[in-house]
N, C-alpha and C positions, 0 to 999 in steps of 0.2 A: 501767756495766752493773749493771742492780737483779736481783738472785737472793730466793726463799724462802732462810731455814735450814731445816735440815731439819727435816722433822717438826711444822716449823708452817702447813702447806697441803697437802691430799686436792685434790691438782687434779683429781681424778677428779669429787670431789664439788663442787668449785668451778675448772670449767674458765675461765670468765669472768677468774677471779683471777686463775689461769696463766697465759692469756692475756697480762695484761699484764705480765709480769715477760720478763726480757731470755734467763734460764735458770730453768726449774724443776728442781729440788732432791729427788729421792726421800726418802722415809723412810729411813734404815741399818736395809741389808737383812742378815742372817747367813747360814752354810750352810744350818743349818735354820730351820725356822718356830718364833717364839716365841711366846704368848701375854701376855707382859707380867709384870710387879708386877702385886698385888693393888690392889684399889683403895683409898681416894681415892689418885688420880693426881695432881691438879693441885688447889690451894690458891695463891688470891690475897692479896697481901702490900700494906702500903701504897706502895712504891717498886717492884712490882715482880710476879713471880709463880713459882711451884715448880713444878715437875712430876717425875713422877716415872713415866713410862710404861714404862720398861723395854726400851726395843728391842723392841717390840711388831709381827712382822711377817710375812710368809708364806714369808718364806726364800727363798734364792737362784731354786730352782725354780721358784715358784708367782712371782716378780716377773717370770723368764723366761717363761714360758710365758704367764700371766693380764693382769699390769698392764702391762708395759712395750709391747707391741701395743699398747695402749690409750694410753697416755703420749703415745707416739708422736703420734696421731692427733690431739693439742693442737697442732702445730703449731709449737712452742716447743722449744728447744736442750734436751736432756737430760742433767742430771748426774745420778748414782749415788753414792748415799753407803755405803759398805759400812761394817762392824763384825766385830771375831770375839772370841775368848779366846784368840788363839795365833797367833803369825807362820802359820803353814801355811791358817788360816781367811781372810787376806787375800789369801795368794797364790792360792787355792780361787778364791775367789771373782772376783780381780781375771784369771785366766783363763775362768773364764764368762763375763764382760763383754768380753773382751778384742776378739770378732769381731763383736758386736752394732752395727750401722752406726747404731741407734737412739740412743749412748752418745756425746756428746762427751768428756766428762771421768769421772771415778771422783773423790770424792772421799774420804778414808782417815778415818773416825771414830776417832780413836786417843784419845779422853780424853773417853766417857759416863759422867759422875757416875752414874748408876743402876744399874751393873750391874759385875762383878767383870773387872777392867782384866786385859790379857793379861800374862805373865811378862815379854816382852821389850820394850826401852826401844820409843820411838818410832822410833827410828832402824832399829833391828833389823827392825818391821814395814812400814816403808818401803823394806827392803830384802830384803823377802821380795817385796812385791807388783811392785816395780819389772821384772824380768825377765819376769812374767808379761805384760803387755801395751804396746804402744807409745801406751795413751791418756796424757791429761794427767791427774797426780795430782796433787790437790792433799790436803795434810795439816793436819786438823785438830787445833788445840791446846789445851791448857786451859791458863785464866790462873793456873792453880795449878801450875802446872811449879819446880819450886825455880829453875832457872834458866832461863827462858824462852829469851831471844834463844840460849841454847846451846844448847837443846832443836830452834830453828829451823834453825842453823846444819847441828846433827848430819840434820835431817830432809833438807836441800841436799843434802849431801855424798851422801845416803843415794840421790838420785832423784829427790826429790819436785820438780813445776814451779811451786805455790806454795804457799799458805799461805790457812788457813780460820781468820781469829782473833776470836773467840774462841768456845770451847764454853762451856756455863752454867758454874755452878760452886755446889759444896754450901752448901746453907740448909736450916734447920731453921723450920717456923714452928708454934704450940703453941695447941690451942684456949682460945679466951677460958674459956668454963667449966671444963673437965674439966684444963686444963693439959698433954694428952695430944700426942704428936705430930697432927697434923691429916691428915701424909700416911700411906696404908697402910705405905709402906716406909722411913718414919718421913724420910732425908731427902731431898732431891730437888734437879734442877740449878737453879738461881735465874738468870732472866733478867728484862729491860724494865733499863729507867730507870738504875735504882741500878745495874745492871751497865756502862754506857758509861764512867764514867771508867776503871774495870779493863778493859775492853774498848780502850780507847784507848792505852791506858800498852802496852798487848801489842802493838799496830799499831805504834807509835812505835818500839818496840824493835828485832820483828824487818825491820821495813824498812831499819834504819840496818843491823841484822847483815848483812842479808844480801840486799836488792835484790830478792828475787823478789814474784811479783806477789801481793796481797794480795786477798783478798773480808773486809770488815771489818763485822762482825756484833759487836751487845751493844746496845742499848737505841736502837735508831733509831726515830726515828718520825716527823720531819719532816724537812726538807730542809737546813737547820743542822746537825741530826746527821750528816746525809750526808755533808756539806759539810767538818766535823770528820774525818770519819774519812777521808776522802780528803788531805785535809792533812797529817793523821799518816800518811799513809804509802799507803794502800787504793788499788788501780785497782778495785774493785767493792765495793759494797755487799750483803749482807743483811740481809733485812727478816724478825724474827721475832714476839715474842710481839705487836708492833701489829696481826699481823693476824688476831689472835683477833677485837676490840675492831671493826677499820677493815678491809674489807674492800678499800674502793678507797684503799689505802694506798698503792699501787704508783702509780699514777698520779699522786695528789697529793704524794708524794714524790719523782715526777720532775721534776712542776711548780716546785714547791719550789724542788728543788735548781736547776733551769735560772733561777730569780730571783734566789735567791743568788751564782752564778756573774753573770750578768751586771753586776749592782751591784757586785761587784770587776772587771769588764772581763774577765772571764776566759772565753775562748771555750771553755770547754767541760771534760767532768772529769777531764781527762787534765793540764789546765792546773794543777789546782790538784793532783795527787798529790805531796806533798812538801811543801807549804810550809813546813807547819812546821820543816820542819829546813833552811830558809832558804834553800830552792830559787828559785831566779825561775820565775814562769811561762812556760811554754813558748813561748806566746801569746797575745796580748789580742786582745779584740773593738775 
């Protein structure tokens, strides 16, 4: 299953893209409507690229009432990624969603580098939002967790039904002349490229912790990548900052990926989730 990350496709503005993606992925929505960090936002890196947009978004309300009718009407599964600054913001929020037939899953932003993180662990917010709706949450982590796979384990125990790994993670990048930060809010979450091997090391981990279903997101862009992160552990992929760059990434990334599975015999991506950690294939072609 190929997904956006969040925040890296306006399927509004590019329905064709949605289109072909298996689930589209909202922006993380808050109670209220944000305007953002100040800008520059986003600075390109040689491995990679920052951004820094802040939860930039029309709030709970205005996603109910304005965008999500409209989401809808792509035609494509809908995930929800919510965001807050306090257990009580996700439970808010994950009962607004909660009756929306439009919503397959909610997934929990619990670790945005750009903006001031809630008081309570991740677990703690996993177990505020869990009561409020019978949808599937999945929880997102940052690979800067002191101890990750504990961090996965405690989100299990907490509720969550899988795992969103990995979120960007802070970078600082400084202009050639002035040696000044480059971004407005000086630093910003770093994703592409340089991020897959930290993005893979976190797949690897909490799959062996803890079995639940993984969407593995950090620097995908072809089909090997794909192919990588399903072996470490992932039943789905996200696709992010490629598709700033590659619009029809989504499709040449499925292509991809169904070349590389075949050239192993391997029928399909369910075959290859585990290998790495010395799984046999489920089934060959």
């Amino acid at each position: 299953m190929i997904l956006n990350a969040s925040g890296c496709l306006d399927a509004l503005e590019a329905p064709e893209v949605a289109r072909a993606l298996d689930v589209f992925v909202t922006k993380t929505v808050t109670p209220q409507p944000r305007e953002g960090n100040r800008p520059v936002r986003i600075a390109e890196t040689e491995a990679g690229m920052l951004n820094s947009i802040g939860l930039e978004n029309p709030g709970i309300d205005g996603l109910l009432r304005e965008k999500l009718p409209r989401l809808a009407e792509l035609g494509v599964p809908l995930w929800v990624s919510v965001g807050g600054f306090a257990a009580a913001d996700y439970a808010q929020l994950c009962a607004a969603l909660a009756d929306r037939p439009e919503v397959s899953a909610i997934e929990l932003n619990l670790s945005c580098p750009n903006v001031e993180e809630a008081p309570e662990s991740a677990a703690e917010l996993v177990a505020a939002a869990r009561p409020q709706t019978r949808k599937t949450l999945y929880a997102k982590l940052s690979p800067a967790a002191t101890d990750l796979p504990e961090t996965a384990r405690a989100v299990q125990a907490a509720g969550a039904d899988g795992l969103s790994l990995v979120n960007t993670i802070r970078g600082l990048a400084l202009d050639d002349e002035t040696l000044q930060p480059r971004l407005g809010h000086e630093l910003g979450g770093y994703s592409g490229p340089a991020l897959k091997p930290i993005a893979l090391a976190a797949v690897y981990q909490c799959y062996r912790a803890t079995g639940l279903p993984i969407v593995g997101m950090g620097g995908i862009a072809t089909g090997r990548d794909a192919l990588d992160f399903l072996a470490a552990g992932a039943s789905s992929i996200a696709l992010g900052t490629v598709l700033f760059g590659d619009p029809d990434a989504p499709g040449r990334v499925r292509r991809e990926l169904a070349e590389e599975l075949a050239s192993r015999g391997l029928s399909g991506p369910e075959a290859a989730t585990g290998l790495a950690h010395g799984a046999k294939p489920a089934s060959v072609a």
